[in-house]
N, C-alpha and C positions, 0 to 999 in steps of 0.2 A: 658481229662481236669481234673484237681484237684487240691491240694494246692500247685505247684509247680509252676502252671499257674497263680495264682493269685499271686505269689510273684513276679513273673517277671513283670505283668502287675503294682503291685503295685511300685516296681523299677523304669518300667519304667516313671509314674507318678512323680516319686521325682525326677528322672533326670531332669523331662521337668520343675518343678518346681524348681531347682534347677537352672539352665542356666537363665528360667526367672527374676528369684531374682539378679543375678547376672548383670543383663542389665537395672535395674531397677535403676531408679537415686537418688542420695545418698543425703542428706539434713541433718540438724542440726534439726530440728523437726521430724525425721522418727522414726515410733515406730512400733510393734508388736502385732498380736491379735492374741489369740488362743481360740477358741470354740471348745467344745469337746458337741456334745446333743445323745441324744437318744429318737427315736420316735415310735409309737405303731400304728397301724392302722388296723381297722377290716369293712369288710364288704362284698357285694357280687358284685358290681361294674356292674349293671345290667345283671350277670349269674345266674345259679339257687343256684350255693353253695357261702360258703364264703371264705374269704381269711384273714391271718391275718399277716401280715408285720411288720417286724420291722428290726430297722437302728439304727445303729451305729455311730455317724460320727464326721469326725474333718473337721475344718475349721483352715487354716494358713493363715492370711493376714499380708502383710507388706505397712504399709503410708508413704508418703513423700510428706509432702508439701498437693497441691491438689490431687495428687494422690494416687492411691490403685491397690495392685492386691491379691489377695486372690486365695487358693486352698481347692475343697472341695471335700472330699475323705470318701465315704459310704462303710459301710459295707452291706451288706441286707441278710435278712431271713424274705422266705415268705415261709407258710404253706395253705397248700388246698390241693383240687380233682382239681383244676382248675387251670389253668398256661393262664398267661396272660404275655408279653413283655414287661414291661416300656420302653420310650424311656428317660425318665426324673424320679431323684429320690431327686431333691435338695430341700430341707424343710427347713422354716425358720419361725419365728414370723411374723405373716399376711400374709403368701404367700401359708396357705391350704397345701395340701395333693397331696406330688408330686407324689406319685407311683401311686395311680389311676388314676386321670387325664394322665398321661403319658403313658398309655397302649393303643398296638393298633387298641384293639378289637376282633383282631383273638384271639382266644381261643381252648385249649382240655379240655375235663374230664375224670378223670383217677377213676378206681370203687374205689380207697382208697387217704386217706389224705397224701400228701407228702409233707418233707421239702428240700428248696431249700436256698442254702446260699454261698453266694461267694463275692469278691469285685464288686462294685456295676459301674458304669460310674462317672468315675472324670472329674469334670468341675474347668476350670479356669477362671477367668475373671480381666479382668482391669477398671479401675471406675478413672474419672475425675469430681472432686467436685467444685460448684460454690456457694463460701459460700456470704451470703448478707450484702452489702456497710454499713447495718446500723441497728439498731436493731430491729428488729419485720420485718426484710424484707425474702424473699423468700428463702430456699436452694435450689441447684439445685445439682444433681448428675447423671451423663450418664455413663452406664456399659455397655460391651462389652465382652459377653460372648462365651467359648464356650465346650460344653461337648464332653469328649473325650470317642470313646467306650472302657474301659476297662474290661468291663462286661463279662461275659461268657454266648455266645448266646446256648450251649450247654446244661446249663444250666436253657437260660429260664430269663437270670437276666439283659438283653441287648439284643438291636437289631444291634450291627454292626457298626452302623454308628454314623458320626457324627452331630449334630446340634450347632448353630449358634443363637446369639439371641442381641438385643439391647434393651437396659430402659432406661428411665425417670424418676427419681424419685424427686421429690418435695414435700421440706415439709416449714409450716411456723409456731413459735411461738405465742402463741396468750394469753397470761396469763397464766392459768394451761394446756392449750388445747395446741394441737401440730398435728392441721390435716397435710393430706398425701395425696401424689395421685401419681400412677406409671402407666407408658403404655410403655407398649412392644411391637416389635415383634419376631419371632421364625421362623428359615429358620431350617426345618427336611430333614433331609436323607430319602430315601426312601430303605429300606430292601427287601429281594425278596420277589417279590409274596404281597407286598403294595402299596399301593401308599396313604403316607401321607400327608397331607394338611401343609402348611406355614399358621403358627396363629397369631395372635392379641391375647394381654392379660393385663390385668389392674388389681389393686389394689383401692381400699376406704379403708382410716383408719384416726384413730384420735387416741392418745394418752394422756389420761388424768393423771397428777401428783396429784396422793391421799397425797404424802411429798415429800420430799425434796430428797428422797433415793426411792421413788417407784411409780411405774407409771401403770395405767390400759390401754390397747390397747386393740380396736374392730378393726376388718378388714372385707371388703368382697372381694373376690376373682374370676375372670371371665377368664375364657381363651376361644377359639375360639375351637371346635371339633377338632381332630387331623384325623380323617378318614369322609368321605360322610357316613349317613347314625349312625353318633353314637353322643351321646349328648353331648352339651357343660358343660365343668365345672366350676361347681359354688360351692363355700363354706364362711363361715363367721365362723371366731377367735375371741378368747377371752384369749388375753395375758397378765401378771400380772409380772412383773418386778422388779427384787432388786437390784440396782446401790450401789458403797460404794467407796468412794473417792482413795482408792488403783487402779480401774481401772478391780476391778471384778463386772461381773454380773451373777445372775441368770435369767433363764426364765422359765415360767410354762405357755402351750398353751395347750388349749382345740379348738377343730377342729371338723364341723361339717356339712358333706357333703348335698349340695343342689343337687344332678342331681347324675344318673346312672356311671356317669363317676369319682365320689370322692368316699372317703372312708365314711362309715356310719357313724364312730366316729373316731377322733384321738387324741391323746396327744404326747406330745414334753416338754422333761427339758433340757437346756440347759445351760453351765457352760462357762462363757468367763473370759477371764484376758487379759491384754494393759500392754505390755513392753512401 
């Protein structure tokens, strides 16, 4: 395994992305989003040592109409004495600390610190938006996701398999306020010698506009244990947003694990633009 494997793996990613795009339906309002973030994350994720993770990553989505499909393609390097599986590595503004939570619990420790770094599992999804009849009334948005293992289990950076997941996401304007509320579920693969749990997981947030160009967002974040016997994850965000009429934004998240199962602390900046 090494850089020849991850070029293929990342190949094949843009193939499957590619064909998708292609079947996607074509509209006089379809536009383009590109986020490009990078995220940092340090802690011991209930072992004796610590770990400290960080991602790379792009986001490609294409709208049309009510529809969306996006691709999201990690890089990762994580460093420790302790190797841990993510099953999940997607990180966003109020969605917490996917690399911790996403681990499957089994663990080694090696007597010295090693770094580990490869293309990460790419996840694709499709999203059907229900925007509301009239103002101040409800959005609705349902996503269909699903991560593909491109990871290198060799390395420690994926477990193999594939997962599956649906959301709910809804939000309502309310003045400056813009609460939020997601519920998911997650159908996991199971890798040898595992047997992972299918979870529930949900979102709390609100999104306050300090102006007219910048908005503050709290989130908390719940998912359901991914093995019997290890803790559920819990964290709460603190995201701070710069919108500018060209269709770029910045994000700046601060991230801070509740349970054995998140990261101690994390941060995320993240760079979008809208063709």
């Amino acid at each position: 395994m090494g850089d020849s494997d991850d070029m293929k793996r990342l190949l094949t990613s843009i193939r499957i992305m590619t064909l998708a795009l292609l079947v996607m339906p074509s509209a006089l309002s379809a536009n383009w989003l590109i986020k490009g973030g990078y995220s940092y994350e340090q802690g011991d994720y209930g072992s004796d040592e610590d770990l400290e993770v960080s991602i790379l990553s792009l986001d490609l989505g294409y709208f049309a109409d009510v529809w969306g499909f996006s691709v999201y393609l990690p890089y990762i390097s994580v460093t420790g004495a302790v190797t841990f599986v993510p099953t999940s590595t997607n990180q966003g503004p109020g969605r917490g600390s996917g690399f911790g939570s996403g681990s499957t619990g089994s663990s080694t420790t090696s007597s010295e610190s090693v770094t580990r770094s490869g293309l990460g599992d790419v996840s694709l999804s499709i999203s059907r938006a229900f925007f509301p009849a009239r103002q101040g009334g409800f959005f609705h948005e349902i996503t269909a996701s699903i991560k593909l293992p491109t990871a290198s289990e060799s390395d420690n950076l994926g477990n193999g398999e594939t997962d599956y997941s649906l959301e709910l996401f809804s939000s309502v304007d309310h003045g400056n306020w813009t609460p939020s509320f997601s519920l998911g579920y997650q159908i996991n693969g199971d890798p040898a010698g595992s047997d992972l749990n299918d979870i529930w997981f949900y979102t709390l947030g609100t999104r306050y506009a300090i102006s007219r160009n910048t908005g503050l967002n709290v989130a908390y974040d719940f998912s359901q244990a991914l093995a019997d016997g290890l803790a559920d994850s819990e964290s709460v965000s603190l995201v701070l947003d710069w919108q500018w009429p060209e269709g770029t934004t910045l994000g700046v998240e601060l991230n801070s694990g509740l349970s054995d199962a998140n990261a101690d602390t994390s941060m995320m900046i993240s760079l979008s633009k809208r063709y």
